[in-house]
C-alpha positions in Angstrom: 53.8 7.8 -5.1 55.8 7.0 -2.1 55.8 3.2 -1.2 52.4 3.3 0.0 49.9 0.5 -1.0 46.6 2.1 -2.7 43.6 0.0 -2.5 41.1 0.0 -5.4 39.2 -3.3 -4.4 37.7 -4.7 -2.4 35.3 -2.7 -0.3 34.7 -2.7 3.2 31.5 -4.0 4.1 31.1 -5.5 0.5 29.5 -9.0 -0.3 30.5 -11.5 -2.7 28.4 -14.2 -4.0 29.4 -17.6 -2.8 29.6 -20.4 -4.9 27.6 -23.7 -4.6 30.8 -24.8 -2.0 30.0 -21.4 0.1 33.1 -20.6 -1.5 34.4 -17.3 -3.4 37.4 -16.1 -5.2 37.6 -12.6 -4.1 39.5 -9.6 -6.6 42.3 -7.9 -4.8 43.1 -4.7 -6.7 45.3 -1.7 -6.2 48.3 -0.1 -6.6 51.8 -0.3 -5.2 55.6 0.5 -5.7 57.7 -3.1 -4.9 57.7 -6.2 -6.2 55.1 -7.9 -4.3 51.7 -7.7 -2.2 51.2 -10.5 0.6 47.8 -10.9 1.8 46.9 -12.7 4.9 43.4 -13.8 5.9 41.7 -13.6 9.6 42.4 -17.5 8.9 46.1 -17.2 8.7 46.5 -18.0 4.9 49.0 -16.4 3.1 48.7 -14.8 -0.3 51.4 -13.7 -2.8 50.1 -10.8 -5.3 52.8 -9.5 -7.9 53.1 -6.1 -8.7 53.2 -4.9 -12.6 55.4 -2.2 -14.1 53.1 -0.1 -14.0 53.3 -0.4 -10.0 49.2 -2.1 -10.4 48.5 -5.6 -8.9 45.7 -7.7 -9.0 44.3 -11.2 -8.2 42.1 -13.2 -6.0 42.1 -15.3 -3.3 39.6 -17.8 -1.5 37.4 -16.9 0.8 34.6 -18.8 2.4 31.1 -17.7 3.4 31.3 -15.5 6.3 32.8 -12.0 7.6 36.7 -11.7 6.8 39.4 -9.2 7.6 42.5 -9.3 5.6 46.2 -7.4 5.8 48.1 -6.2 2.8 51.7 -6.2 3.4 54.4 -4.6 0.9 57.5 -6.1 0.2 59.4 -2.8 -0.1 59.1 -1.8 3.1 57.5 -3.7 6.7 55.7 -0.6 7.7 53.7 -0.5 3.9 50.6 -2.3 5.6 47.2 -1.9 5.1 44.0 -3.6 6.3 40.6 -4.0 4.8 38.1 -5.0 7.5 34.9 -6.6 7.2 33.9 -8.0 3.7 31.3 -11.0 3.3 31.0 -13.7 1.3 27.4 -14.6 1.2 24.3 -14.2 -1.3 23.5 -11.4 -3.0 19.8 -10.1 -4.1 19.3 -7.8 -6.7 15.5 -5.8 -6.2 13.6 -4.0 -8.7 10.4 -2.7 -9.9 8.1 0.2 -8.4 6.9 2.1 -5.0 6.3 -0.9 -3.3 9.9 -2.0 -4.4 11.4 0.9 -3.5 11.9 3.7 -0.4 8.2 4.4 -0.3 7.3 2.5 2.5 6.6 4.0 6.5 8.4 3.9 8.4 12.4 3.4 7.2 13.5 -0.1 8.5 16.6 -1.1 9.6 19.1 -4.4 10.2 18.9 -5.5 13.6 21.5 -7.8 13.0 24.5 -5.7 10.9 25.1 -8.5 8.9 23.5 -7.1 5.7 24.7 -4.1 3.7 23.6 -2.7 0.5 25.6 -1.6 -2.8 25.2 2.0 -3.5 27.1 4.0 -6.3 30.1 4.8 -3.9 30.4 0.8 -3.0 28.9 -0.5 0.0 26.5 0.3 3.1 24.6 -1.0 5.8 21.4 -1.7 4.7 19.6 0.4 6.9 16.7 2.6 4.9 16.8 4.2 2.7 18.1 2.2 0.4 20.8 4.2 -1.5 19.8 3.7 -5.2 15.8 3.2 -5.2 13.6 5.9 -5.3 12.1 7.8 -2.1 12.9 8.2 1.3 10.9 6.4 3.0 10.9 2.5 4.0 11.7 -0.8 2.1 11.4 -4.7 3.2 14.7 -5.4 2.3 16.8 -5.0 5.4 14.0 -7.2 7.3 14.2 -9.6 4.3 18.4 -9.6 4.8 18.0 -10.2 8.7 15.8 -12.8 7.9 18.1 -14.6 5.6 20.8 -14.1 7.3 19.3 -15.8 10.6 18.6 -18.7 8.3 21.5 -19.3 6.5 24.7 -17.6 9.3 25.8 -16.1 6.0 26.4 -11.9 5.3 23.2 -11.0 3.0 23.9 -8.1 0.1 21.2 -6.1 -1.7 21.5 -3.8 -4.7 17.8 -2.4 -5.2 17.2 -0.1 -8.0 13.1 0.0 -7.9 11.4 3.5 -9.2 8.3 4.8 -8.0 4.8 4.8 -10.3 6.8 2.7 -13.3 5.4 0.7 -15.4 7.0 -2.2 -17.6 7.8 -0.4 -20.4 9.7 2.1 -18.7 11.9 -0.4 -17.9 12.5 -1.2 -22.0 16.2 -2.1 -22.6 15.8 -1.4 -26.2 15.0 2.0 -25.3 17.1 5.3 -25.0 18.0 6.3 -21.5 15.6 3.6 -19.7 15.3 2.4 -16.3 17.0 -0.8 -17.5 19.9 1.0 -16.7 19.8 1.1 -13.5 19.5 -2.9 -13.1 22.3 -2.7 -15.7 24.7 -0.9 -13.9 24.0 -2.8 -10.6 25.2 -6.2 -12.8 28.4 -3.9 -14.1 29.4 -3.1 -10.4 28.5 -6.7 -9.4 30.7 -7.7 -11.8 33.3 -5.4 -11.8 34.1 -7.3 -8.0 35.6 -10.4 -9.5 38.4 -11.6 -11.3 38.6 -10.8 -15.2 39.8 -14.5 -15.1 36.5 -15.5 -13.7 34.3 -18.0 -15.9 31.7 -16.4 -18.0 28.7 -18.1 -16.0 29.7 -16.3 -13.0 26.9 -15.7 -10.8 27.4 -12.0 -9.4 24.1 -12.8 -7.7 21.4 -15.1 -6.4 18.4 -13.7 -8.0 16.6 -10.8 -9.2 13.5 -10.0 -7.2 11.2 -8.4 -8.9 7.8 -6.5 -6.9 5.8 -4.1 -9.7 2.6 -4.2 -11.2 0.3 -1.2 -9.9 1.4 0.9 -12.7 0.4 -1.3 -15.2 -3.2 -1.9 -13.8 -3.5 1.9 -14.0 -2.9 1.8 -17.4 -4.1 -1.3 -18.4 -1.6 -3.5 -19.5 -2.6 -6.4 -20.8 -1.6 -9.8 -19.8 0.6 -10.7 -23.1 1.9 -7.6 -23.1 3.5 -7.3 -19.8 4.5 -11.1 -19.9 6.1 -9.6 -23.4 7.9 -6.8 -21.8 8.7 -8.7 -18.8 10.7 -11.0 -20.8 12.5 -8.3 -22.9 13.6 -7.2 -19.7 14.9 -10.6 -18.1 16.4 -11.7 -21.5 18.7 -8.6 -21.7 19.5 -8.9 -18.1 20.8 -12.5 -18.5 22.8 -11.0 -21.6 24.6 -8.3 -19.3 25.3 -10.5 -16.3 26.5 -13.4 -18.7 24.6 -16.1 -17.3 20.7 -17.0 -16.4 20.5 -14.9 -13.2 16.9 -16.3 -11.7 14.2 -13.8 -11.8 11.3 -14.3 -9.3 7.9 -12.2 -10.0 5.9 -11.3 -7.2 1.8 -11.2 -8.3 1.4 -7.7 -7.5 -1.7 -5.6 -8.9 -3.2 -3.9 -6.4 -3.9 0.2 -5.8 -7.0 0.3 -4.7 -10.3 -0.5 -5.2 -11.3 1.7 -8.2 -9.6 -0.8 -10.5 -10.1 -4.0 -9.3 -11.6 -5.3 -12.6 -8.1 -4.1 -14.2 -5.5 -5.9 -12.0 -6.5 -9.7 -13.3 -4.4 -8.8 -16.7 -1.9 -8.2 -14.8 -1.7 -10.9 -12.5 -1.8 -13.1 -15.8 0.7 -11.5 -17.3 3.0 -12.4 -14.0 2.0 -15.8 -14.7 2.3 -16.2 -18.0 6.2 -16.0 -17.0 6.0 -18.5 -14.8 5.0 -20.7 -17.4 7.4 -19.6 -20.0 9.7 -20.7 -18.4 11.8 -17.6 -18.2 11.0 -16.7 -14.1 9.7 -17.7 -11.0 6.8 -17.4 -8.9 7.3 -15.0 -6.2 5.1 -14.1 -3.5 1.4 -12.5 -3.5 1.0 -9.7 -1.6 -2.3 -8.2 -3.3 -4.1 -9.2 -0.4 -1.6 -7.4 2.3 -5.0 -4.7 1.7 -6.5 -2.2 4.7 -4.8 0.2 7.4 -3.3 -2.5 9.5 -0.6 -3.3 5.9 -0.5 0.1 4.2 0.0 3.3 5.6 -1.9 5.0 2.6 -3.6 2.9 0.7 -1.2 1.8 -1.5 2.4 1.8 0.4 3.2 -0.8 3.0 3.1 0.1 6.6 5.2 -1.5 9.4 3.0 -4.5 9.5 2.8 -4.8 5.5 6.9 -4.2 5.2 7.1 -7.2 7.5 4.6 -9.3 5.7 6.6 -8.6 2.1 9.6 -9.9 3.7 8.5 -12.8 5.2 7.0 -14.0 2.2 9.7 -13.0 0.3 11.8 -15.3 2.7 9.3 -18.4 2.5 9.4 -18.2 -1.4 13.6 -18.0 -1.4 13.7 -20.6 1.5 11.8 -22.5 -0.5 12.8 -22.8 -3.9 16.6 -22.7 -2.9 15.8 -25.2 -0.5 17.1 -23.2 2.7 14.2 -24.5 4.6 
């Protein structure tokens, strides 16, 4: 390896989440043959990395909420310089759960304003439908959601989402072989993977999990202690693999169509029933986002149902984190 400086992280377009101080201490990794890696910030800070024998470095530096560009300089030689434009630190949101959750809704949707990107299993995207790791090819709220957010708080907006079409809870069992619990689990790894190895063990590699599922289970009829049951498996594990009590917020989802009405109170209970555990939060309704004008199909959202979701996904954030 000639004296070239190889860059392992960070990502372009990647987001880290910021801390309470809209602060983050961002991982510089790589690989180089000298003594020394400088890195300078778009705010003129200067940042001394030091190079192991076996020619790998690694560290972090502050960052603060906002889009940076940063230049790696090798001490070997002036002309070893590379530059690593665009990364965020901002809030992350993790989504989950089924269709409704996932690329099944019409049409694809896209981030007017740029400032929100996605985390596929290459690293990082614009979020612009569809979203790389959820199901389907179709359209999701979550760019809206981001733009949203993102007009709210001036801060870069990340999403991993990982939802599946036609699941039901126990699909989703940790404690099973080969589950869709791995999916959410290996968003948390890679979330995690960005920061330091130095970093505190309560962490937070993102704001919250939001979680939008529920048809499935009225299908089958689920009942309402036994999806709060699963549900809870679920959320436990997760806070067991990202090392700290991410928040999870349930929307009260139960509706595909009017042939099992009498089925999707169960499950609207069992979303509660978490609430009151004590083990997630209350997100927002959207059973009654019901007719042509809000889905396409029947079931998926249409345009004016994708912006619906996200606005009340907004109001619910905005409002319990108190970005109002």
């Amino acid at each position: 390896m000639e004296n070239k400086i190889e860059i392992i992280k960070p990502y372009s377009l990647q987001i880290t989440q910021r801390d309470a101080n809209g602060q983050a201490e961002v991982l510089i990794d790589g690989r180089y043959r000298g003594d020394e890696i400088t890195v300078t910030s778009d705010d003129g800070a200067v940042y001394a990395i030091t190079v192991d024998e076996t020619v790998r470095f690694g560290g972090t530096i502050p960052l603060t909420s906002g889009w940076h560009n940063l230049t790696l300089t090798g001490s070997s030689n002036p002309t070893d310089r590379l530059g690593i434009n665009k990364l965020g630190v901002g809030e992350i949101f993790l989504t989950a759960g089924q269709s409704n959750s996932a690329n099944h809704g019409f049409p694809c949707q896209n981030t007017i304003s740029g400032n929100v990107t996605s985390l596929g299993l290459e690293g990082w995207q614009i979020a612009d439908d569809p979203q790389p790791v959820a199901t389907g090819e179709g359209g999701t709220p979550w760019p809206l959601l981001g733009d949203l957010l993102n007009r709210k708080l001036m801060v870069p907006i990340g999403l991993a989402s990982v939802g599946v079409g036609g699941t039901a809870v126990w699909q989703w069992d940790p404690s099973t072989e080969n589950t869709l619990y791995l999916r959410l689990q290996q968003a948390l790894q890679q979330l995690k993977s960005s920061q330091s190895i130095s970093s505190p063990a309560d962490t937070a590699y993102a704001r919250a999990v939001l979680w939008h599922q529920g048809e499935s289970d009225t299908v089958a009829g689920t009942s309402a202690t036994a999806y709060a049951d699963g549900m809870e498996q679920i959320i436990r594990q997760s806070w067991a693999d990202a090392g700290h009590q991410i928040p999870w917020f349930i929307a009260e989802v139960s509706y595909i169509g009017p042939d099992y009405t009498q089925q999707q109170c169960a499950v609207i209970d069992g979303q509660q029933e978490l609430v009151s555990r004590g083990v997630a939060f209350a997100g927002p309704t959207t059973d009654d986002l019901i007719g042509e004008r809000y889905r396409y199909d029947g079931v998926h959202f249409g345009q004016a149902g994708l912006e619906s979701h996200a606005e009340r996904w907004a109001d619910c954030l905005s409002s319990y984190f108190g970005w109002n």
